[in-house]
C-alpha positions in Angstrom: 0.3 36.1 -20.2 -1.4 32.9 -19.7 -3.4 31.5 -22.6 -6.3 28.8 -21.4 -7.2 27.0 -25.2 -9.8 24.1 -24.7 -8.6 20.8 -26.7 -10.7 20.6 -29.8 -9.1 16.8 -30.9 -12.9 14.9 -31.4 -13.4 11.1 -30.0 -16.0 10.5 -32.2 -13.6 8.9 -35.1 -11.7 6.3 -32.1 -13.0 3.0 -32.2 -14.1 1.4 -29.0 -15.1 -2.1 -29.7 -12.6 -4.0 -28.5 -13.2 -3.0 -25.2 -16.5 -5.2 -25.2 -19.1 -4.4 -22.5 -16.3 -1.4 -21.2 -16.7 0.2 -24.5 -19.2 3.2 -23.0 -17.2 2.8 -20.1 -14.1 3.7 -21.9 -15.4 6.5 -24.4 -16.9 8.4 -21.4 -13.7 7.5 -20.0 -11.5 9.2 -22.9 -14.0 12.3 -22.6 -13.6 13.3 -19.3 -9.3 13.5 -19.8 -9.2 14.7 -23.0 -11.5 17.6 -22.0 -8.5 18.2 -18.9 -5.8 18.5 -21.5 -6.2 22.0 -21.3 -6.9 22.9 -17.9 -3.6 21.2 -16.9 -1.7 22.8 -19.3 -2.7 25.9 -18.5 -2.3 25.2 -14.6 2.0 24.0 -15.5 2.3 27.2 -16.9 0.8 29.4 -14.1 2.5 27.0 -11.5 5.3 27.4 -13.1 5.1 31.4 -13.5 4.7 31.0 -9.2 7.4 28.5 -8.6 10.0 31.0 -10.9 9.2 33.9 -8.3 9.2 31.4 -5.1 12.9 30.5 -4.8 12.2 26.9 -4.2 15.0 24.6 -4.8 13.4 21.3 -4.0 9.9 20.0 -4.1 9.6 16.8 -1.6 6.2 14.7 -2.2 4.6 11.6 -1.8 4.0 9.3 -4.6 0.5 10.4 -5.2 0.0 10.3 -9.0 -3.8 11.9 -8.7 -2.4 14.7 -7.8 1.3 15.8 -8.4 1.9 15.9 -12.1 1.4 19.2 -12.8 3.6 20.6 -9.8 6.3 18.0 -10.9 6.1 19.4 -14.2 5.9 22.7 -13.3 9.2 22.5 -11.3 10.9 20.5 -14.1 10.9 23.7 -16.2 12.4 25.5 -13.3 15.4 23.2 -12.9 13.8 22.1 -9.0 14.8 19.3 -8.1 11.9 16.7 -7.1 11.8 14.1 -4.6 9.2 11.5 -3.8 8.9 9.4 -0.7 6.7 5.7 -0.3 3.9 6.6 2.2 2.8 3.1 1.8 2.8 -0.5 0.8 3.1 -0.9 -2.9 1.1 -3.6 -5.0 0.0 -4.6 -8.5 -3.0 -2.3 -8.5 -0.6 0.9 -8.0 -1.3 1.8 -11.8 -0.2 5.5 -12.0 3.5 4.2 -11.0 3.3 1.1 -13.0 4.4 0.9 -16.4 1.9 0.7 -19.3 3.1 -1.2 -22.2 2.4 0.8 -25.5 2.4 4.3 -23.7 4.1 7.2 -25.6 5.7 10.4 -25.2 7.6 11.8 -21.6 6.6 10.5 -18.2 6.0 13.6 -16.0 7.4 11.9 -12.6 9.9 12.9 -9.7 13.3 12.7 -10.7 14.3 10.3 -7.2 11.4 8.2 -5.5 12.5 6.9 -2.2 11.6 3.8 -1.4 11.7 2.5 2.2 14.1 -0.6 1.8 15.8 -2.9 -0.8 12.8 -4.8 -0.3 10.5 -2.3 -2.0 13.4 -2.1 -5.0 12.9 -5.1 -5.4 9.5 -5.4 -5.9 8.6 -2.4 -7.3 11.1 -3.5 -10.0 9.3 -6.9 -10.1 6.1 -5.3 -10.7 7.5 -3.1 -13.6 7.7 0.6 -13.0 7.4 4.3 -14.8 11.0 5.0 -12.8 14.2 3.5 -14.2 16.6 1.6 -11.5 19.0 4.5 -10.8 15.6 6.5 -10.0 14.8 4.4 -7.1 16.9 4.8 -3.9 16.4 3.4 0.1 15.4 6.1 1.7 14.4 7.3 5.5 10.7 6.0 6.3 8.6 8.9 6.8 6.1 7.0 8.5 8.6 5.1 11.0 12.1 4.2 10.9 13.1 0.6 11.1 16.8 0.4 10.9 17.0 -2.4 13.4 15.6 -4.9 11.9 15.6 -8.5 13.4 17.5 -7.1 16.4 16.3 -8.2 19.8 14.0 -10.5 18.9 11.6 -10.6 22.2 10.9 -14.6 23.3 7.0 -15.5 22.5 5.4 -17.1 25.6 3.5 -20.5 24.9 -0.1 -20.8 25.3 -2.9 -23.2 23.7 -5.3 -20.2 23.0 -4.4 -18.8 19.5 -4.8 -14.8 19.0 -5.5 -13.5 15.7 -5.7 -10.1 14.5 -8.4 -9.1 11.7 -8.3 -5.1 10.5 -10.7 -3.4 9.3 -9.6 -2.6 6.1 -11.3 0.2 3.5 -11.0 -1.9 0.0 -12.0 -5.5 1.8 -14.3 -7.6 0.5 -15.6 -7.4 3.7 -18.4 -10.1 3.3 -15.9 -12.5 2.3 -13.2 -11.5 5.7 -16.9 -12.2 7.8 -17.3 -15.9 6.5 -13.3 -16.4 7.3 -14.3 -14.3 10.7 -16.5 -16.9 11.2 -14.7 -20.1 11.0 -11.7 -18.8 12.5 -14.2 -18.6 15.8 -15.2 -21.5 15.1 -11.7 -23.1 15.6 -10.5 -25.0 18.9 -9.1 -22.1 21.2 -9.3 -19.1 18.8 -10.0 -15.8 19.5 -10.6 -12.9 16.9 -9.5 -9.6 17.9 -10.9 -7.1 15.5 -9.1 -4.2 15.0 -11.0 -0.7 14.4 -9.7 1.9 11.8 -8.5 5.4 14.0 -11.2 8.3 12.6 -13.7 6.1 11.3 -17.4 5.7 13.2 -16.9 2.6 15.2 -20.7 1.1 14.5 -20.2 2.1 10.8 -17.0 -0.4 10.9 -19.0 -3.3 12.3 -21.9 -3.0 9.8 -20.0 -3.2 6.7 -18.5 -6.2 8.1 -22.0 -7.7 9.0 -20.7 -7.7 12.8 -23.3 -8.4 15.0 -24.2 -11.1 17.7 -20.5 -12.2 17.8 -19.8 -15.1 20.0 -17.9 -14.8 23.3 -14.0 -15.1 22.1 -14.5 -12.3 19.6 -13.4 -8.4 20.7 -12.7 -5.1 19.5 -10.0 -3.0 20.0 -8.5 0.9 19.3 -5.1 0.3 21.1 -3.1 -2.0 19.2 0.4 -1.1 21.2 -2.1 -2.7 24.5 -2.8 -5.9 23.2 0.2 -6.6 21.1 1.8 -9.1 23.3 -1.1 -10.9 22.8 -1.2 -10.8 19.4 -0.3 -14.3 17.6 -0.8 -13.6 14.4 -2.4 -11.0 12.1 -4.7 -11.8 9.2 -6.3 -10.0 6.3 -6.3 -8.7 2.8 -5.1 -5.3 2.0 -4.2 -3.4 5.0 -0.5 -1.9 6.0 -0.7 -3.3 9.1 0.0 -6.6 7.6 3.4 -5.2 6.5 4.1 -3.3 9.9 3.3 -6.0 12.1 6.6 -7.9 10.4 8.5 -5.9 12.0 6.3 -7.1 15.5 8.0 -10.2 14.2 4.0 -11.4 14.3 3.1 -14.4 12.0 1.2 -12.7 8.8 -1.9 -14.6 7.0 -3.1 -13.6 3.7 -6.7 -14.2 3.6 -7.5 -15.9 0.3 -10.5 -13.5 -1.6 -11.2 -11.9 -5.0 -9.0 -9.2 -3.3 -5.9 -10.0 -4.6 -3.7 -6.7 -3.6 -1.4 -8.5 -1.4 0.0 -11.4 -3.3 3.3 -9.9 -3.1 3.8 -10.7 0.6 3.2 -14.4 0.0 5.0 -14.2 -3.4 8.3 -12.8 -1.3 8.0 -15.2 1.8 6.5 -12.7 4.2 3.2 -14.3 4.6 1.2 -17.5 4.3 -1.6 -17.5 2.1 -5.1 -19.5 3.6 -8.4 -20.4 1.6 -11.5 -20.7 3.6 -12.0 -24.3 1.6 -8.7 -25.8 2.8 -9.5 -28.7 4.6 -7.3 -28.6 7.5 -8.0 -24.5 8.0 -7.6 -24.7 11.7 -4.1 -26.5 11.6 -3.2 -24.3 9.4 -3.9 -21.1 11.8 -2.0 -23.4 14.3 1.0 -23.6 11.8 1.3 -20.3 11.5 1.3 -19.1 14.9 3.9 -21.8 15.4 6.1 -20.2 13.0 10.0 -20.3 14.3 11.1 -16.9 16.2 14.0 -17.2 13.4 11.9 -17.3 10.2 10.2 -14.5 11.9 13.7 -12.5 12.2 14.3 -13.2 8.9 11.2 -11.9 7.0 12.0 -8.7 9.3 14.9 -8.3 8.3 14.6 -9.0 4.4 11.3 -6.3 4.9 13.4 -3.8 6.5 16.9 -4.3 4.2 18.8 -1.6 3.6 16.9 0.3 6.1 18.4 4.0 6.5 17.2 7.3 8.8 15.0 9.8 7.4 17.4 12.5 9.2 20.2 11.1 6.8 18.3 11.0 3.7 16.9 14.7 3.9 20.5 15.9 5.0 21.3 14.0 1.6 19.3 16.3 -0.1 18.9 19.1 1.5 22.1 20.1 2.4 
């Protein structure tokens, strides 16, 4: 019963020249998902076939657009209802759930994708997206729910010696987070805590930063929930932990590189953004750690609008 055609359509007639130097790039590009066509169909059908005899009512799935199209589709032509829950912070470079001006035909997406807040609405909706508004909904965090926000802000004790909070992160230009490493330390009463990435070999972390021979008021750490009272601010590119250490109410920096992934934080008012040329870039790390307990609340609070349990949005859905 199932029929597995390869895709015959040639590439040779489809001109590539005006993507430039990309053109190979592209073709080769072109090849490799044309020749998929057919495996993919012939996957929706067989997934498809399964899901019929399953009795599943709902599929529930994070936003991962490598992977889930075909069991999307698959329980689209079963009537299942499917749901899709943010696993993580959203930027410009999340292309698969971004819109694509002059694409044609259907979308094969989840018919609800939760987002964590208002906040992510908002932006996702600023960024232009496959869904359509009434497809995007708050829903519970599955990573951690924040329904509190700004409540019981904790008092920040005063001290001259500025804390700052650097994570490894996987998609960092990490030469480039070194050099700002570097002349953080060499501030007036810094000290760079360096925070290493749960899983990952420790000494492999340090030598794609180029960490070696560090001076005295730099440190490593694997317990963030230890040292987080003595955290003053955070700093860094891409990671999440710029996001969830908002709701720490901690000072955010966006380190200014060719990595451009988090713009949206400083865009929105949830970070400050510093370049390694500024002239006063110690005053500036001052500043921010300076940053008024209220301000503080009220990025939290805007991060975290809207906010609901995950209990209540599965009982939603499932019941």
């Amino acid at each position: 019963k199932f029929s597995f055609k390869k895709h015959e359509e040639s590439i040779d007639t489809v001109d590539f020249s005006p993507f430039g130097e990309e053109a190979e790039f592209a073709r080769l590009l072109l090849k490799k998902y044309t020749a998929m066509i057919a495996k993919t169909r012939f996957r929706i059908k067989f997934i498809s076939k399964l899901l019929k005899l399953s009795g599943v009512k709902i599929l529930i799935c994070v936003p991962d657009t490598r992977n889930y199209h075909e069991l999307v589709q698959g329980c689209r032509l079963n009537k299942i209802k499917t749901y899709a829950f943010q696993s993580g912070a959203l930027c410009k470079y999340d292309v698969g759930l971004l819109d694509s001006s002059g694409r044609q035909g259907k979308i094969i997406k989840p018919d609800i994708f939760f987002l964590s807040s208002q906040y992510w609405i908002d932006e996702f909706l600023r960024l232009g997206t496959i869904f359509n508004k009434e497809e995007l909904k708050v829903g519970g965090d599955i990573k951690e729910d924040r329904f509190d926000a700004g409540q019981n802000a904790p008092r920040r004790e005063k001290r001259a010696e500025i804390t700052i909070l650097v994570p490894y992160e996987t998609q960092a230009l990490k030469a480039e987070v070194k050099e700002y490493i570097q002349k953080i330390l060499g501030c007036q009463n810094t000290r760079v805590l360096f925070s290493i990435r749960p899983g990952r070999d420790v000494d492999a972390q340090f030598a794609e930063y180029g960490l070696k021979d560090m001076p005295e008021n730099f440190s490593a750490t694997d317990d963030l929930n230890k040292i987080m009272d003595d955290i003053d601010l955070v700093a860094g590119t891409q990671s999440t932990l710029l996001y969830d250490l908002v709701g720490y109410l901690k000072p955010v920096i966006i380190l200014k590189t060719e990595m451009d992934m988090f713009e949206g934080m400083v865009f929105n008012g949830l970070a400050d953004e510093l370049n390694i040329s500024d002239n006063d870039f110690c005053e500036r790390l001052r500043a921010a750690k300076e940053t008024d307990l209220e301000i503080l609340a009220r990025r939290k609070s805007k991060l975290y609008e809207g906010a609901i349990s995950l209990d209540k949005t599965l009982n939603e859905i499932l019941i």
